[in-house]
N, C-alpha and C positions, 0 to 999 in steps of 0.2 A: 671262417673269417673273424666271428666276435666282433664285439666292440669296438671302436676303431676312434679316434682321435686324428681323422686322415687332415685335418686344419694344421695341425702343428706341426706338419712336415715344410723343410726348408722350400719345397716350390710354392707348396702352398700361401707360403708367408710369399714369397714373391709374384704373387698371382694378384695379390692387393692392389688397389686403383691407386697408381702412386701418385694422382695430384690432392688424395686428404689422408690427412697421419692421426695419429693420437689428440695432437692439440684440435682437429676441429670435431675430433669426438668428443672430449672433453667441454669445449664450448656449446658442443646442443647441451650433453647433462645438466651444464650450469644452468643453462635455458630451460632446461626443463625441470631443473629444480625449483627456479624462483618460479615457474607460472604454477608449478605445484601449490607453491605457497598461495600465489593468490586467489588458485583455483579452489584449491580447498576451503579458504574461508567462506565462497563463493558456495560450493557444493554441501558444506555442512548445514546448512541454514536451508537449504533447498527444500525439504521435506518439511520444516516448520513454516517453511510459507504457503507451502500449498496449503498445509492443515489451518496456517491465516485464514486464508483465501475462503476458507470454508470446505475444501475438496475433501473427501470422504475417502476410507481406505483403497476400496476400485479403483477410483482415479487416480490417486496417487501413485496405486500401483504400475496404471497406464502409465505415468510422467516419467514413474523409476524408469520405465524402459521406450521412454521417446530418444532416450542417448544413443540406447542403442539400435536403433530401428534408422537414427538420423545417421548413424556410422554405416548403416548398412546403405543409404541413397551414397554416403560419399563416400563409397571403396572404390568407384568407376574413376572417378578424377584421382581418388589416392592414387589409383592404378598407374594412369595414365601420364601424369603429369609431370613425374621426376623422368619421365621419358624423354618428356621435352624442354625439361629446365632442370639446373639442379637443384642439387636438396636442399642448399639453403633456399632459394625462391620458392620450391612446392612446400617448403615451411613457414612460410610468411605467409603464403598466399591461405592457408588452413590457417592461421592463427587470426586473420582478418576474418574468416565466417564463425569462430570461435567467439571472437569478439560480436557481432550481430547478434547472436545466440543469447548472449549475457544479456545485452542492453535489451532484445524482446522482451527476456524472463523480467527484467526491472522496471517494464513501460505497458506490458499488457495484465489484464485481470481475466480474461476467459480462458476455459480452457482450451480450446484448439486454437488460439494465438499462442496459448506458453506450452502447446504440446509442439506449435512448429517452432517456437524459439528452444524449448530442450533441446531438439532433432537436431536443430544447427549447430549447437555447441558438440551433439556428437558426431558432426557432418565434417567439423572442422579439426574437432581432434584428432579422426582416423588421418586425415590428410598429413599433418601433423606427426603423429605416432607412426606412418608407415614409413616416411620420407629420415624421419631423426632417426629408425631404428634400422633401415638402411645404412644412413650415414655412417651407425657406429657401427656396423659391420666390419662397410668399405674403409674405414681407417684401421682395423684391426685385427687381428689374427690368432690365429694356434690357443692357448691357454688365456691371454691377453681378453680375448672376446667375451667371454662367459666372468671374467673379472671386474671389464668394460659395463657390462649388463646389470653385474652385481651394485658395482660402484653409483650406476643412474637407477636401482632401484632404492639402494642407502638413502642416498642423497633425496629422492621421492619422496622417503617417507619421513625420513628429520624434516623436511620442509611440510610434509600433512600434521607431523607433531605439533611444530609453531604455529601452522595456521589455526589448528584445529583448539590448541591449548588457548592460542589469541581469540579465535572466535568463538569460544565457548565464552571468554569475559568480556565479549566487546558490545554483546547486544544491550545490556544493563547501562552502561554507561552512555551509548550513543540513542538508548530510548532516552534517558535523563535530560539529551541535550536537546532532542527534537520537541521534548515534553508529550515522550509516547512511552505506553507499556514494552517489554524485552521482547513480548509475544505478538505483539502490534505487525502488520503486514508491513507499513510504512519503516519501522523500525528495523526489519529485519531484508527489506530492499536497498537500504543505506548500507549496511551492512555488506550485504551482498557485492551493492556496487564497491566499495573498499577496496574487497578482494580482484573484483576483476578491474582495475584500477593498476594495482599491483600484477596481475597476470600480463598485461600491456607489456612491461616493463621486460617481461620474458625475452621478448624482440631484440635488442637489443646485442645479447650477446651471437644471436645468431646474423646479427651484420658484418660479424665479423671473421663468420664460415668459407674458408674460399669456393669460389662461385666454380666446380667443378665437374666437367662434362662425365658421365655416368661409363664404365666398359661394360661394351656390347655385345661379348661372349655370350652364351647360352647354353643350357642343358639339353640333350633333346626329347625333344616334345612329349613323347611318350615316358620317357623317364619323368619328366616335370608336372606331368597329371599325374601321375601315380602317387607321386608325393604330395602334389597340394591333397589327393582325396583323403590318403590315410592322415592327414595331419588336419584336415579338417574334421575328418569324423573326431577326433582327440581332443580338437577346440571346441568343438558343441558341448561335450562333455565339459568340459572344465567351464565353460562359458553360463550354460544352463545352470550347473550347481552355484556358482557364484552370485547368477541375477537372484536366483532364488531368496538370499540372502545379505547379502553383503551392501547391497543399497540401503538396507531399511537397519544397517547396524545402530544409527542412531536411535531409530527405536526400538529396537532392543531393548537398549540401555535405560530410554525413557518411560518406556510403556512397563518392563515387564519389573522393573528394578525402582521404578519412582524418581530415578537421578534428576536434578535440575538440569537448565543448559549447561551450566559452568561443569558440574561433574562429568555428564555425556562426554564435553570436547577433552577432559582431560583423561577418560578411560578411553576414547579413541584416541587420544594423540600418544597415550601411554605404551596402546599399543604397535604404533610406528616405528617407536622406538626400537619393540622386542623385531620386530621385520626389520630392518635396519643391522640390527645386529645381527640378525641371522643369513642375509644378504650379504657383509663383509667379512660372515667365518664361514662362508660358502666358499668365495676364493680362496680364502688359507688355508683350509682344513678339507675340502671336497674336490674342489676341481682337480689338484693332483692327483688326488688317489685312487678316485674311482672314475669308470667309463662314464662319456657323457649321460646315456640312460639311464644308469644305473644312479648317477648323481643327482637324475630327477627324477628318479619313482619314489625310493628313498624315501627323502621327506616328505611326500606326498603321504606315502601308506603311514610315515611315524606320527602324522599332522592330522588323522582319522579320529584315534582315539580323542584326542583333545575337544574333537568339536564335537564330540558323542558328549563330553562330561558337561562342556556348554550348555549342551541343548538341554540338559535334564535339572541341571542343578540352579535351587532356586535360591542361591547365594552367589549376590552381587562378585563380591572378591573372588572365588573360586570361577565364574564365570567368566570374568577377564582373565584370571591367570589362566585360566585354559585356552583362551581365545591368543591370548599372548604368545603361549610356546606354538600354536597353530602357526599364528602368522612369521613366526622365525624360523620355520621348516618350511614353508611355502614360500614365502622372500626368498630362502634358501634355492628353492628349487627351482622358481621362475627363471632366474637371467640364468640356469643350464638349456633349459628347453629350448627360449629364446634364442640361443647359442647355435643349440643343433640344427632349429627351422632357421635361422639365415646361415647357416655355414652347408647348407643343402643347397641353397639356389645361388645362380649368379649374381654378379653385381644388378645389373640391369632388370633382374627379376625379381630382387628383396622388396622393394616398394609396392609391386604389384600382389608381391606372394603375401607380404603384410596385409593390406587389405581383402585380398578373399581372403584369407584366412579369420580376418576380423567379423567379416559377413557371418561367418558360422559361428563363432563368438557371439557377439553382438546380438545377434538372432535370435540363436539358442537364450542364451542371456535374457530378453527384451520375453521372449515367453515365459522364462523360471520369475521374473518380475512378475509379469501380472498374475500368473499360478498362487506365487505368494501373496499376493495382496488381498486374490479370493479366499487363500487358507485365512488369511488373519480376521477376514471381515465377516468367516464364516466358525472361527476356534477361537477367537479373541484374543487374548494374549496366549494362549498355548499353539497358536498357528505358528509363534518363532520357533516353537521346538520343532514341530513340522519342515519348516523352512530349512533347519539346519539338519536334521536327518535326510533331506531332497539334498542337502551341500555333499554328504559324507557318500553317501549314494553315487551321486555324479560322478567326486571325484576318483572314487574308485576303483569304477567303469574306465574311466579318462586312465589310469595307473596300468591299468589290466593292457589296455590298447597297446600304451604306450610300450608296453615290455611283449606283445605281439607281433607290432608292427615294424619295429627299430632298432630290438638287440643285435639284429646285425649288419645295423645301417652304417655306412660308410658315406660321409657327405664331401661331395667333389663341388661343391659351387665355385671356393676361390680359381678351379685350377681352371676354369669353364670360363673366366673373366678372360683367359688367352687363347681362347678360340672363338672361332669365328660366329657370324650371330646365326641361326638355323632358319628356315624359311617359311619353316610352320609359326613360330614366333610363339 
């Protein structure tokens, strides 16, 4: 069989839900770019307020993964919900507990009030993330889809550059105004609030998604477990190595390198950019050429070495250039994968298959968090290298799976949207 690109054959392209096209795929990314923006100013500062607040590495470590633990309570409604409404509504309805989440994190001081307001923000994102990542599915097809995924990862991370690059200079000034220090908890909840302020604003363009009934084909049953399990085992991998790390980037940068805020936000926004770019020569230069798997192990295994040289090297600049080409192989990679897990299931089963699949994410994830916060609080700052050798690790494993379980996977979702729905469900 080999490899197969079975999406971009002509039934497949007409298996697509013909009441959403490209333009209401197009309006989530926009959607989902600006609440990027506002989220990330939001989420950058999140770690410096805890450390406000007075929380200690363990706990922060807890907080890094109350997102994901609160994504795991809300996969049941992700599930559920674009069943019974569609995707524009089951994404409004996640962007309103999204919003609760915020205003907790900026109104409470304990921590099991701001470990249940994290949880909301990630209760409401999966609802969110599974319902948009559907939608761009169900608007798109064949070669288009994995270009579609590329386009709303680009877009993600230009918008974490601004925000990130803005809220790295925003705490200084807006202490100035309140007449608080940039590290002040007070100062850095103003802040916060800003950004999610701006995330509101996300709504907006998804009023304008047509309101469209979901196709209720189906794969069957047994064929559709077998796929979420092996695509789960694949997401814990990748999910674990990421929590391990990739929440506590800012300290990274702060702790092990001495950066201020302002430099932090701009070596993370710097490096959005190099993801960004490597997400839009993903389409022009990978999707044609190589099999879908093969277009996502790829950068995976080339994106290994780079965070080995991270982890060891005890210069600032060399540290992000290598974090840099990391995240422009991995942006690369993501919207293929993405591509393959929804171009596997039906229309009616993307939104469902998104959130389990995010449980095992999330999860995984939500324990490589707190794992690392005990390395840090236990190796000091040489717990980041640890962190990031537990990244290289994972993703490895997750590489190894993925070229296992799928070099000769064949995905029939769209053609399953024209058959009838199955009774096992």
């Amino acid at each position: 069989m080999g490899s197969s690109k079975a999406s971009t054959s002509p039934s497949a392209a007409r298996a697509d839900a013909p009441a959403l096209r490209r333009h209401d795929a197009s309006l989530y990314i926009l959607a989902s770019g600006l609440g990027g923006l506002g989220l990330g100013i939001a989420l950058f500062y999140l770690n410096f307020l805890y450390r406000a607040l007075g929380f200690d590495a363990r706990a922060i470590g807890v907080l890094g993964g109350a997102q994901a633990l609160g994504a795991l309570a809300g996969a049941i409604p992700a599930a559920l919900l674009p069943r019974r409404m569609p995707r524009r509504n089951a994404i409004l309805a996640g962007g309103t507990v999204t919003a609760l989440g915020v205003i907790g994190i900026l109104t409470q001081d304990a921590l099991p009030a701001i470990f249940i307001a994290a949880a909301l923000t990630g209760c409401g994102g999966i609802i969110v993330a599974s319902s948009g990542s559907a939608l761009v599915a169900d608007a798109t097809s064949g070669f288009d889809r994995p270009r579609m995924f590329g386009n709303q990862i680009a877009l993600g991370a230009l918008a974490s550059f601004a925000s990130i690059t803005i809220a790295g200079a925003l705490a200084t000034p807006v202490g100035r105004l309140i007449g608080r220090a940039e590290s002040d908890a007070q100062t850095l909840r103003v802040v916060i609030g800003i950004g999610g302020v701006l995330a509101i604003a996300s709504a907006i363009p998804i009023l304008f998604v047509r309101p469209a009934s979901v196709a209720a084909g189906r794969l069957d049953a047994p064929h559709r477990r077998s796929l979420l399990l092996r695509f789960m085992a694949i997401e814990m991998a990748f999910g674990f190595g990421a929590g391990s790390f990739l929440p506590f980037l800012n300290l990274f940068f702060a702790d092990r390198f001495g950066l201020p805020i302002a430099g932090v936000g701009l070596a993370i926004g710097a490096l959005s950019i190099a993801g960004s770019l490597g997400a839009l020569l993903n389409g022009k230069l990978i999707v044609t050429r190589l099999p879908p798997v093969l277009a996502t192990v790829i950068p995976v295994f080339a994106s290994l070495p780079f965070a080995l040289a991270a982890a060891v090297t005890g210069q600032p600049v060399i540290a992000w250039a290598a974090l840099a080409v990391r995240a422009a192989f991995m942006y690369g990679s993501s919207p293929n994968f993405t591509a393959i897990e929804l171009s596997s299931f039906a229309p009616v089963e993307r939104a469902g298959a998104v959130a389990i699949l995010a449980i095992s994410w999330n999860g995984a994830s939500a324990a490589g968090a707190a794992l690392s916060g005990v390395m840090r609080a236990e190796l000091g700052v040489s717990g980041y290298t640890a962190n990031l050798v537990t990244l290289v690790a994972s993703y490895l494993v997750a590489a190894i799976l993925l070229l296992a379980f799928f070099r000769r996977h064949e995905p029939r979702g769209d053609a399953a949207a024209l058959l009838r729905s199955d009774s096992i469900g």
